[in-house]
PAZAPA-4460 file (N, C-alpha, C; in steps of 0.05 Angstrom, whole numbers, plus 32768, in hexadecimal, padded with zeros to 4 digits):
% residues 241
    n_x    n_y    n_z   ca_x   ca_y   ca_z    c_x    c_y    c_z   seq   type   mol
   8BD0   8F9E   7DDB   8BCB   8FA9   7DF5   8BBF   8F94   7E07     1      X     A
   8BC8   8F94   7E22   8BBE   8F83   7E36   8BB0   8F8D   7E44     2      X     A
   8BA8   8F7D   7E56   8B93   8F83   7E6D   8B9D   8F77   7E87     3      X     A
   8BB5   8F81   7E9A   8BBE   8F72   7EB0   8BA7   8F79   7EC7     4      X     A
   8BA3   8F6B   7ED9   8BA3   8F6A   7EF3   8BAF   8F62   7F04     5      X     A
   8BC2   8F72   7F12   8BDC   8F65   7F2C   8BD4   8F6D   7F47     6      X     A
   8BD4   8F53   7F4D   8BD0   8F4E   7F6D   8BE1   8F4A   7F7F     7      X     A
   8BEA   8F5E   7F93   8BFA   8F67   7F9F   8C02   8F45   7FB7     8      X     A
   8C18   8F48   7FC0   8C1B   8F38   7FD9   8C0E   8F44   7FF1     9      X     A
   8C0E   8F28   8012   8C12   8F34   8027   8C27   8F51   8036    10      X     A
   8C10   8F5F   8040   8C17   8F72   8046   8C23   8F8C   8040    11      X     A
   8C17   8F8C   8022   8C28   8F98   8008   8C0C   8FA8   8006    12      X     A
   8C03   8FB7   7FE9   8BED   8FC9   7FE0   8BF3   8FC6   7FC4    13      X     A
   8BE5   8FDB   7FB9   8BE5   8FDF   7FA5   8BFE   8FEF   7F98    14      X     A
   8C0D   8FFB   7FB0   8C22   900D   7FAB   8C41   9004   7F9F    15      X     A
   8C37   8FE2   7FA6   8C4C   8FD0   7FA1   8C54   8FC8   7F89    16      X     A
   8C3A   8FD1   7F76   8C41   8FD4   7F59   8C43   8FEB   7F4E    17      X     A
   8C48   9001   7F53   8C4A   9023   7F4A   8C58   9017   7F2F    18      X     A
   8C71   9010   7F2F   8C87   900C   7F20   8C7B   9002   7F0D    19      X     A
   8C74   8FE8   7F12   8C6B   8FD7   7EF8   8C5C   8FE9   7EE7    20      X     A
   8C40   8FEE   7EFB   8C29   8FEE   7EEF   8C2F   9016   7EDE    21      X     A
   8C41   901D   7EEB   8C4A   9036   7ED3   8C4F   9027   7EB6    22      X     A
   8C6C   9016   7EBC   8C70   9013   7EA7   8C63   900A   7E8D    23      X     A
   8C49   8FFB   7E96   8C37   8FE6   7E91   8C33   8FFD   7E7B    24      X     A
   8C1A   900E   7E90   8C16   9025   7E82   8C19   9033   7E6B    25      X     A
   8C2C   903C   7E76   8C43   904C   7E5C   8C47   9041   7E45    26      X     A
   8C45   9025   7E40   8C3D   9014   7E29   8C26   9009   7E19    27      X     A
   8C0E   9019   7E2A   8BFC   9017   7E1F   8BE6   9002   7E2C    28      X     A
   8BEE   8FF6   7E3C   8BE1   8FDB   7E4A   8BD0   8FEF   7E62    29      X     A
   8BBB   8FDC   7E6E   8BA7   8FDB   7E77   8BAF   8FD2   7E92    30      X     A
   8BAB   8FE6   7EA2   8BB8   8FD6   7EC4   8BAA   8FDC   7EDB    31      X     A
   8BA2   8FC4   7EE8   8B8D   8FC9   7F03   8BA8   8FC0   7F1D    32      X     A
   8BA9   8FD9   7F2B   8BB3   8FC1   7F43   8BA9   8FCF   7F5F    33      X     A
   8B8D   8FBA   7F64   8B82   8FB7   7F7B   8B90   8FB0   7F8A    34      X     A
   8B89   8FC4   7FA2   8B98   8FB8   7FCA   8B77   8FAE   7FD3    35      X     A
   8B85   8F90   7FDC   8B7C   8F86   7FE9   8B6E   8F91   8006    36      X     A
   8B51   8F86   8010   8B43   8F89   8029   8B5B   8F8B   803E    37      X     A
   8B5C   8FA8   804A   8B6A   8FA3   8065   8B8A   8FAB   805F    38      X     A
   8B93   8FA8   804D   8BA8   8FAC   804C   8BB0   8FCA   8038    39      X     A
   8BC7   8FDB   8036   8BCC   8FF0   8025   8BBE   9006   802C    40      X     A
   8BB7   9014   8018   8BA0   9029   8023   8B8A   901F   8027    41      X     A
   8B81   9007   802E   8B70   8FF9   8037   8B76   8FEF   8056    42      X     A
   8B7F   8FF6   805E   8B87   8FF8   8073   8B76   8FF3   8090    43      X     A
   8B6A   900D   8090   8B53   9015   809E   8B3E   9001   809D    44      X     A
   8B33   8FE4   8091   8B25   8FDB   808B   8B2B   8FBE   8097    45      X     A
   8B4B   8FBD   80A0   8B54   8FA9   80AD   8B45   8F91   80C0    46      X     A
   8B37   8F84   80C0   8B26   8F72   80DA   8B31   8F50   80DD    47      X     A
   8B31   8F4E   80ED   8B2F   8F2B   80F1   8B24   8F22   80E9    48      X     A
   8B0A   8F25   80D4   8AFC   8F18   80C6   8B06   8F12   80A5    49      X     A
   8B1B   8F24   80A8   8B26   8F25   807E   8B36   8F0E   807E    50      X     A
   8B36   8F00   8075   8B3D   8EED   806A   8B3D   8EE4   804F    51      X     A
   8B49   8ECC   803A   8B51   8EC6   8025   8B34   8ECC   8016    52      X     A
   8B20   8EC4   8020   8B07   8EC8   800C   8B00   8EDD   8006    53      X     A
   8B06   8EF7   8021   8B00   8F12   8015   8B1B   8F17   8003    54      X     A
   8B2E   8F12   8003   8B44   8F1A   7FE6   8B3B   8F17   7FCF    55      X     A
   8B27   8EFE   7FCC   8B2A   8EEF   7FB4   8B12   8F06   7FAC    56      X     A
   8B00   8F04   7FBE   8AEA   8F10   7FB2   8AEE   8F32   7FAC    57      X     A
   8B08   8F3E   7FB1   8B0A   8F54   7FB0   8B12   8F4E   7F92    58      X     A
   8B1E   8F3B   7F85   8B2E   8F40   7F6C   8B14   8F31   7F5C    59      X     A
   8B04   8F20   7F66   8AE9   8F19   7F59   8AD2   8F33   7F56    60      X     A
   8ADB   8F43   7F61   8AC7   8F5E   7F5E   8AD1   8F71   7F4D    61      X     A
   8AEA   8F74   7F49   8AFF   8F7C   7F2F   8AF8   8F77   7F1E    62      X     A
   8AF5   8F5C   7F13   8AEA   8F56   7EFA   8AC9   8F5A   7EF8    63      X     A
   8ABF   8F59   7F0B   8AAD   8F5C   7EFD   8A9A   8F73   7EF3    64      X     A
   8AA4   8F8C   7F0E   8A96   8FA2   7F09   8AA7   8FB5   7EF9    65      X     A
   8AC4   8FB3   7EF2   8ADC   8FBD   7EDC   8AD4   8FAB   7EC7    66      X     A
   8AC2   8F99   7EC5   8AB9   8F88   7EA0   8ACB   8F7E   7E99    67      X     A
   8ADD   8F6D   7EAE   8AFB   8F70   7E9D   8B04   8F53   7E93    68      X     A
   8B10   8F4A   7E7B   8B0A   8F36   7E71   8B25   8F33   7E63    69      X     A
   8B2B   8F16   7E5A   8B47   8F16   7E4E   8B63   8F26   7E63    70      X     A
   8B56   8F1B   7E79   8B6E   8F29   7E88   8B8C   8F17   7E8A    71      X     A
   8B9E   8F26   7E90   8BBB   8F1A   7E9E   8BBD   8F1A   7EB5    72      X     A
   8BBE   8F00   7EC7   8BAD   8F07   7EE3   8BCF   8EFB   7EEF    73      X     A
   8BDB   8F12   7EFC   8BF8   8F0E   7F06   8BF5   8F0D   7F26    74      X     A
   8BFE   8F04   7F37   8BFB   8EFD   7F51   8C14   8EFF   7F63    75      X     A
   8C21   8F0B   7F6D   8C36   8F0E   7F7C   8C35   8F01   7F98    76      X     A
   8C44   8EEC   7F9B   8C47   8EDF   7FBD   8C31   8ED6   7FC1    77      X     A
   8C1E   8EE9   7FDA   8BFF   8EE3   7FE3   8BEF   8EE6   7FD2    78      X     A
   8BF2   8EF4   7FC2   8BE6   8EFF   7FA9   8BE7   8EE1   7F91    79      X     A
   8BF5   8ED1   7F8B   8BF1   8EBF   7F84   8BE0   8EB3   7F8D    80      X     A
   8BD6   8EB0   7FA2   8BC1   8E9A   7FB7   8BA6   8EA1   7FA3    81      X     A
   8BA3   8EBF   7FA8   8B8D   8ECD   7F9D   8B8A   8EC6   7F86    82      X     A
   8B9F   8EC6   7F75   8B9C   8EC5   7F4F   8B8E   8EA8   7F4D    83      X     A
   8B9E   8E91   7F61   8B90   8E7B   7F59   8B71   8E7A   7F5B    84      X     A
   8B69   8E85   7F77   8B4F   8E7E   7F77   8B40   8E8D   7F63    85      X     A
   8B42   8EA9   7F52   8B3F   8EB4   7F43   8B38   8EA4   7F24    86      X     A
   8B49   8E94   7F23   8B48   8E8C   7F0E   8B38   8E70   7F0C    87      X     A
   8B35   8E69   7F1F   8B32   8E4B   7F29   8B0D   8E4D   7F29    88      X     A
   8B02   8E68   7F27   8AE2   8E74   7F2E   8ADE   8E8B   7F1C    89      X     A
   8AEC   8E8F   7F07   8AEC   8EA7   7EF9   8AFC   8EA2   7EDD    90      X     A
   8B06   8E87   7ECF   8B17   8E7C   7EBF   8B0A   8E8B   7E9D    91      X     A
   8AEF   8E93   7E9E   8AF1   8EA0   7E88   8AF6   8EB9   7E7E    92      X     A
   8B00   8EC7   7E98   8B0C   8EE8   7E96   8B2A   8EE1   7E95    93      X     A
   8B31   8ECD   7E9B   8B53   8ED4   7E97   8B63   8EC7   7E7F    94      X     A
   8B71   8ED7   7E71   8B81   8ECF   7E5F   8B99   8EBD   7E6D    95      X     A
   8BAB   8ECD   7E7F   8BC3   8EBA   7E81   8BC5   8EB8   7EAC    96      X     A
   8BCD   8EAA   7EA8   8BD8   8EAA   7ECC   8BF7   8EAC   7ED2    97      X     A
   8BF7   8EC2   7EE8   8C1C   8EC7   7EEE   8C18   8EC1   7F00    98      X     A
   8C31   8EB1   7F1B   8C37   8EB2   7F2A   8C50   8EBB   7F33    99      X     A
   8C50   8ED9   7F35   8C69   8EE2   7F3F   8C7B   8ED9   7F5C   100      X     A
   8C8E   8ECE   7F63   8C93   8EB9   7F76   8C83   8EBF   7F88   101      X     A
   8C6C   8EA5   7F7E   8C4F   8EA8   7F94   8C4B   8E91   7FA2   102      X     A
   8C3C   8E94   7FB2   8C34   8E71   7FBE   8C1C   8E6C   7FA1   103      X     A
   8C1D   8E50   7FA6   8C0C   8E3C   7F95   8C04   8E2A   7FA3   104      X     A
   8BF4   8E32   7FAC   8BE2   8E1C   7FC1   8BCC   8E09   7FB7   105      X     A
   8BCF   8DED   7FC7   8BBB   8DD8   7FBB   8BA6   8DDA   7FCF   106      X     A
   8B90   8DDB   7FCD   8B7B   8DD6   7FD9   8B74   8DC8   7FF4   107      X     A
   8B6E   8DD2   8006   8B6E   8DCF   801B   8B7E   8DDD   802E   108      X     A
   8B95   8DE6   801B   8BB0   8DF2   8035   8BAD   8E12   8031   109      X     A
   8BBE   8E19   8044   8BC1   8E31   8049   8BDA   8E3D   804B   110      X     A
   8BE5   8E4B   8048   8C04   8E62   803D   8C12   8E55   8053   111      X     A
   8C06   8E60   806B   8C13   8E56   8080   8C20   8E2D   8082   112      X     A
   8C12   8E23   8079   8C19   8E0D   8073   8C33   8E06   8061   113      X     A
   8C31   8E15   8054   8C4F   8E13   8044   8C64   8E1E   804E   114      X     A
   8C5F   8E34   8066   8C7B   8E3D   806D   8C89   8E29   8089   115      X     A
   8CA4   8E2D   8088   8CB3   8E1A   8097   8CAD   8E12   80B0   116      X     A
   8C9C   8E23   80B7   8C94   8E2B   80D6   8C7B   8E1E   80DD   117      X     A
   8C67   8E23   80C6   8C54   8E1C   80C7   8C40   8E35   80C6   118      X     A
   8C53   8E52   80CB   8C3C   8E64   80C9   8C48   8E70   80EE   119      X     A
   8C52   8E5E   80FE   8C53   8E5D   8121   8C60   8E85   811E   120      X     A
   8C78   8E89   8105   8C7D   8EB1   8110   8C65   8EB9   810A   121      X     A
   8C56   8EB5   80F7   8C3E   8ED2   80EE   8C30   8ECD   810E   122      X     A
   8C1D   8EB6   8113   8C11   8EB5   812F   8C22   8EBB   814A   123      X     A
   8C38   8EB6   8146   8C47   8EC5   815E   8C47   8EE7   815A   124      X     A
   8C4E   8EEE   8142   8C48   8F14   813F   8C2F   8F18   813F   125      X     A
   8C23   8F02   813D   8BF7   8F13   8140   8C00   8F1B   8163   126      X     A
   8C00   8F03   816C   8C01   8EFE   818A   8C06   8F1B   8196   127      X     A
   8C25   8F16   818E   8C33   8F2B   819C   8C2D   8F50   8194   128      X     A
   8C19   8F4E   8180   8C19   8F69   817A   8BFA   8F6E   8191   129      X     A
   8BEF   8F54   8199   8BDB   8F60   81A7   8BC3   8F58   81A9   130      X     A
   8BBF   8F53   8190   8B9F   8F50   8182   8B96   8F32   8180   131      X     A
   8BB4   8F2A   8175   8BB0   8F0C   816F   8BA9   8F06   8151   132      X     A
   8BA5   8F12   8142   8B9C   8F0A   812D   8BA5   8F27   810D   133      X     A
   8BB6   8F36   8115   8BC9   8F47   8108   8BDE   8F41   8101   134      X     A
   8BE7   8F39   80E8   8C07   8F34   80E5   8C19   8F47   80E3   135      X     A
   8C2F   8F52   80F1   8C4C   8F65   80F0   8C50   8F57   80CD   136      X     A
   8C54   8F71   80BF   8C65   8F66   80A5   8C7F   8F67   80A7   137      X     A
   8C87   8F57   809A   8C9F   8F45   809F   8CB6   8F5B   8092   138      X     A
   8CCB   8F63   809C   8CDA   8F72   808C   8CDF   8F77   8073   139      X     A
   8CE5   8F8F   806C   8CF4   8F83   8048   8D05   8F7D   8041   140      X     A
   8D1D   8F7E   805C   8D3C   8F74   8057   8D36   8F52   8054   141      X     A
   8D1F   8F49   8067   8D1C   8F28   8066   8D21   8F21   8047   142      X     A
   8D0D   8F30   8040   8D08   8F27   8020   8D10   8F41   8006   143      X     A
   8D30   8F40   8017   8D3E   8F45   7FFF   8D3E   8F57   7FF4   144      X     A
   8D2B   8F73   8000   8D26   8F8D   7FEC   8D42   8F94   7FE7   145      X     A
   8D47   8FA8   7FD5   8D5B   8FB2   7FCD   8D5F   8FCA   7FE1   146      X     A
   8D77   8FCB   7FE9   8D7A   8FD8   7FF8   8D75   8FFB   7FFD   147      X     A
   8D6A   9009   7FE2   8D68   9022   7FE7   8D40   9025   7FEA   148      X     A
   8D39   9007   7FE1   8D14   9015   7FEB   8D14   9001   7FFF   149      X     A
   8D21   8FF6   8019   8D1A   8FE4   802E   8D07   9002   8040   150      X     A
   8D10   900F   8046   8D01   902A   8055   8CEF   9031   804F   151      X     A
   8CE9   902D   8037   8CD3   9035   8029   8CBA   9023   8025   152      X     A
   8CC5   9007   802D   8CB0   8FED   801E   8CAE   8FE9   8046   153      X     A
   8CC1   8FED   8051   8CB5   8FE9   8075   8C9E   8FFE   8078   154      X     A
   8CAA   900C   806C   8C8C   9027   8078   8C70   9029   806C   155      X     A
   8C70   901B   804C   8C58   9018   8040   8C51   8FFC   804E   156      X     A
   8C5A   8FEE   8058   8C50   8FD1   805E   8C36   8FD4   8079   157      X     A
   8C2A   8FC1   8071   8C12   8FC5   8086   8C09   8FA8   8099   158      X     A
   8BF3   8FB2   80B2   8BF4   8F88   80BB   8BE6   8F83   809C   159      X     A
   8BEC   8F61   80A5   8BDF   8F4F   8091   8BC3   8F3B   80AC   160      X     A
   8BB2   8F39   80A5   8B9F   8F29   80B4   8BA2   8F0B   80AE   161      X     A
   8BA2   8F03   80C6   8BB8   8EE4   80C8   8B9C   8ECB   80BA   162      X     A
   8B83   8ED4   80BF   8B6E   8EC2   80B5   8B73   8EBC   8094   163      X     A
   8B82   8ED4   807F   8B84   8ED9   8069   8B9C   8EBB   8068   164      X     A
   8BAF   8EBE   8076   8BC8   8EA4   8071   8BBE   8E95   8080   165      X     A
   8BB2   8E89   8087   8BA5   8E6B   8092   8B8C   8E62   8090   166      X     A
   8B78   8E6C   8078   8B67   8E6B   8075   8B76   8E52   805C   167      X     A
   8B63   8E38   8059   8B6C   8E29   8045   8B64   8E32   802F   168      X     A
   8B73   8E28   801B   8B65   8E2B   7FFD   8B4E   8E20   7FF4   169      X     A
   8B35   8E2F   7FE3   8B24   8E1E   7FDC   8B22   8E16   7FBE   170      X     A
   8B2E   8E05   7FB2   8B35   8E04   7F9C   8B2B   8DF0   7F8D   171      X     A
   8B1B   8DEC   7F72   8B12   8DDF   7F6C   8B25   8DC6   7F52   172      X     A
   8B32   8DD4   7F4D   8B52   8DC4   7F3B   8B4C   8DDD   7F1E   173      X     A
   8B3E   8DE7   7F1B   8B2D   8DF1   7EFB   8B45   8E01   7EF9   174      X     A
   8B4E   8E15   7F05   8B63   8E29   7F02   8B8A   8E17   7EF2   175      X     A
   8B86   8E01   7EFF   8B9F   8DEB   7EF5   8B97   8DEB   7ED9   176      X     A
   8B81   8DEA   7EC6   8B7F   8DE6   7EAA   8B82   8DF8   7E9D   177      X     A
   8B7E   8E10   7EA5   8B91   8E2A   7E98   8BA2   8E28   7E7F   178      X     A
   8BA3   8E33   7E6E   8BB7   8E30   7E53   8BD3   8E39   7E57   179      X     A
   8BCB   8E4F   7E67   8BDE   8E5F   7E71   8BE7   8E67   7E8A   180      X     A
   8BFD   8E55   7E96   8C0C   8E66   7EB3   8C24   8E60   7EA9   181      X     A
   8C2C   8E75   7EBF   8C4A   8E85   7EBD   8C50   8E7F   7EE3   182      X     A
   8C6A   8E85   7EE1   8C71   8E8A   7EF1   8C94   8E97   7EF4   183      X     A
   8C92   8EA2   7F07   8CAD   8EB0   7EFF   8CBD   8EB9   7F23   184      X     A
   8CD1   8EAF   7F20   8CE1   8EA4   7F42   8CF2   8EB8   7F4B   185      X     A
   8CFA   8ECC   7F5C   8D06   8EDE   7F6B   8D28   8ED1   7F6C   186      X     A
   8D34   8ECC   7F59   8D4C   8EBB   7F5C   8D63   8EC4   7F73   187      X     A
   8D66   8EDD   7F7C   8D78   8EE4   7F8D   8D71   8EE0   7FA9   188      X     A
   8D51   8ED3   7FA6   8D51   8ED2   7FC2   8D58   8EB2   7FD2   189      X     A
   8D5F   8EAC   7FE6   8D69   8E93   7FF1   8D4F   8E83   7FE8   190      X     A
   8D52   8E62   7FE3   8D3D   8E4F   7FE5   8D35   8E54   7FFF   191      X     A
   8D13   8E4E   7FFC   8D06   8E4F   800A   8CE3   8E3E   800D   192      X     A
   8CD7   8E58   8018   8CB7   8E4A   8012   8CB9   8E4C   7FF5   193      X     A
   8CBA   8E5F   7FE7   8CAD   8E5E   7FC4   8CBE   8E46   7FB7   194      X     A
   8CD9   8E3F   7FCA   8CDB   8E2E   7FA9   8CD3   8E17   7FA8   195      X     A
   8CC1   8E13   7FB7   8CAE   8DFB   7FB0   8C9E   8E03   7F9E   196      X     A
   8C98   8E15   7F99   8C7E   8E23   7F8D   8C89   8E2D   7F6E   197      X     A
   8CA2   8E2F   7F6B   8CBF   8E2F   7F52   8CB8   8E11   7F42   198      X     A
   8CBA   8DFC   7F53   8CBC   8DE8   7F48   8CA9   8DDF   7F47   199      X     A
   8C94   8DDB   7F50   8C70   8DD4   7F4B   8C72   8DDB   7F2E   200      X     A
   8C77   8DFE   7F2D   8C77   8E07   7F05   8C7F   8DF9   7EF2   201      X     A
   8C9D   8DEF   7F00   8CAD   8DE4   7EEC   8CAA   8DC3   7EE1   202      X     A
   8C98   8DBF   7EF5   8C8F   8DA1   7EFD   8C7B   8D9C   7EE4   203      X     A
   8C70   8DAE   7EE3   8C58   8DB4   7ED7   8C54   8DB8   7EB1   204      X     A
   8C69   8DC7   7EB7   8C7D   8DD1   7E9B   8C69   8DF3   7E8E   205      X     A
   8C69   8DFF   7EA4   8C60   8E1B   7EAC   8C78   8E28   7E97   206      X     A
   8C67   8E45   7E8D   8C78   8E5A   7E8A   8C8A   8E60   7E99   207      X     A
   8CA4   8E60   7E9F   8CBD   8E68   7EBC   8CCD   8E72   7EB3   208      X     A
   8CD5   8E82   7EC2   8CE9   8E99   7EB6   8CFA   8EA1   7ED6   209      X     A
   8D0D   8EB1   7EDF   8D0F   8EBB   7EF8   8D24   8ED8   7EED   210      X     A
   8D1D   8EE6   7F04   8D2F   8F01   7F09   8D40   8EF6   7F1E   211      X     A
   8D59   8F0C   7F21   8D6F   8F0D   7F30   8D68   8F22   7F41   212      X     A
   8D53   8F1D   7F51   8D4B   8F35   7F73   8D42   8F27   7F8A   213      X     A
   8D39   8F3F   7F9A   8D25   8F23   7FAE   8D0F   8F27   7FA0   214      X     A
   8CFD   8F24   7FBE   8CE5   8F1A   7FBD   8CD2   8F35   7FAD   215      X     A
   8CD4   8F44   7FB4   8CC7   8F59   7FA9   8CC8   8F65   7F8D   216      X     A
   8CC5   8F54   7F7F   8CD4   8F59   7F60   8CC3   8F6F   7F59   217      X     A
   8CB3   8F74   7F57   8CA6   8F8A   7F4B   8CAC   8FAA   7F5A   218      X     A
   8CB9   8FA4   7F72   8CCB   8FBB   7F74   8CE0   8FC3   7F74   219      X     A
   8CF3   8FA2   7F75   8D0B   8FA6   7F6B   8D19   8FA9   7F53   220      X     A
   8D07   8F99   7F3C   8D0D   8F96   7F2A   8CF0   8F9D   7F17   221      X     A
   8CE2   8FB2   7F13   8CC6   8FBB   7F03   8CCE   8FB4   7EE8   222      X     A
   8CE1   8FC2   7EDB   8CE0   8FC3   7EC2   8CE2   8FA7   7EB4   223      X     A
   8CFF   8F8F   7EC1   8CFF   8F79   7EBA   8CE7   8F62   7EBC   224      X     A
   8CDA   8F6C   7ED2   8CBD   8F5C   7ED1   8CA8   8F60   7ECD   225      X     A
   8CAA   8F7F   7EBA   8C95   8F7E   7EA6   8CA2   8F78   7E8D   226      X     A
   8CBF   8F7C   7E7E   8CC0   8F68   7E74   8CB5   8F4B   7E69   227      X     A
   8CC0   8F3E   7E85   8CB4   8F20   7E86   8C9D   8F1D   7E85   228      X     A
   8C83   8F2D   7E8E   8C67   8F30   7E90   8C56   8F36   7E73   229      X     A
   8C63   8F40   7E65   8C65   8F46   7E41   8C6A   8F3B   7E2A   230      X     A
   8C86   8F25   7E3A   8C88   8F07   7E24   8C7B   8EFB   7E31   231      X     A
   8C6C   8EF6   7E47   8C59   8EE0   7E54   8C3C   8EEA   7E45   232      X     A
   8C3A   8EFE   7E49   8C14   8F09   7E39   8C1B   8EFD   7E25   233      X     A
   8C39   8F04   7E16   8C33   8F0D   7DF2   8C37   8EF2   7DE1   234      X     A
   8C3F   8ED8   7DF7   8C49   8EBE   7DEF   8C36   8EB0   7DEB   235      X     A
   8C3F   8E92   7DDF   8C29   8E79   7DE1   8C1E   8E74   7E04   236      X     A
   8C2D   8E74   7E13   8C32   8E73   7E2B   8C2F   8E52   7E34   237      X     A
   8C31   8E3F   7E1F   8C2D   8E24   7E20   8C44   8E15   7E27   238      X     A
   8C50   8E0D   7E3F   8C67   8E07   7E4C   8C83   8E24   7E4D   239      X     A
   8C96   8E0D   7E5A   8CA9   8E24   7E58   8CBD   8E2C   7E42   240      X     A
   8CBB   8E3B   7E2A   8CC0   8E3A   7E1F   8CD0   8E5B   7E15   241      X     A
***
């Protein structure tokens, strides 16, 4: 029996793992999946002040007031950002590290930094929604939902607070010595920002594996990537193997 904790992406909740975290379940495993400050049914809590440090510390308050220890700390997209710093300030509660096609950011930068743009649509949708500092979530056809929950993942989607993607990373390297990361790549979706973040893994000689969906694997594809989440707990997890 495991102990996951999955951390949702931008603009996503907790609802974004229903699927998984049933199946998880149903097998006997142990499953936390916190929504992030501001976002999901957290909603209401939204400010220009949330940013990457309140995430981290939301999943740093998980462990500690849940006692929770020997975890599988899985990270989806933005949610990867989070797992790093998690682990990187918290390395004796976690058993393994996932990055579900997540950013992997080095220290100093910020999400926005890695994308093509620079980040210039999210600050143009703060802009334009008003506030300045609210991100429009980005469709689900962008990123590939399957076509019968795109209606469903537009309507659960919520803003994302733009301080959270341009806030740099504070990273000390400690999380890189890990025994264990994984990573695992959204294969149907076009190259992009993550597959830099594909090959960093592979660079590395990371646990790697990929599904045939987009971006949202855990709602396109739940069962195959708990699967993969199961030989990653239940392995050496010492390269890709």
């Amino acid at each position: 029996m495991h102990t996951f904790v999955l951390v949702h992406g931008a603009w996503h909740g907790s609802w974004s793992w229903k699927r998984v975290r049933d199946l998880l379940i149903a097998q006997g495993h142990r499953v936390f999946t916190p929504t992030l400050s501001g976002v999901g049914e957290r909603t209401h809590l939204l400010s220009p002040d949330i940013g990457l440090e309140t995430h981290v510390s939301d999943i740093l308050n998980l462990l500690r007031f849940e006692e929770l220890d020997n975890v599988v700390l899985v990270g989806h997209s933005y949610g990867g950002v989070v797992a790093q710093h998690v682990v990187d300030r918290m390395p004796e509660r976690i058993a393994a590290l996932m990055f579900l096609d997540a950013f992997v950011l080095e220290h100093g930068r910020s999400v926005t930094s890695y994308l093509p743009d620079n980040g210039a649509k999210h600050r143009e949708g703060a802009h334009a929604s008003g506030d300045g500092w609210r991100v429009p979530p980005i469709p689900a056809a962008a990123f590939e939902v399957n076509p019968a929950d795109v209606a469903w993942v537009d309507r659960q989607c919520t803003p994302m607070p733009l301080k959270a993607l341009e806030d740099p990373a504070r990273l000390t390297g400690l999380w890189q010595t890990h025994p264990a990361i994984g990573y695992i790549k959204a294969k149907r979706r076009a190259a992009g920002a993550f597959e830099q973040f594909h090959q960093y893994a592979i660079d590395r000689g990371w646990w790697v594996r990929d599904l045939a969906c987009g971006h949202d694997i855990p709602i396109d594809m739940p069962r195959e990537c708990v699967d993969l989440l199961l030989e990653f707990a239940g392995s050496d997890r010492h390269g890709n193997r």
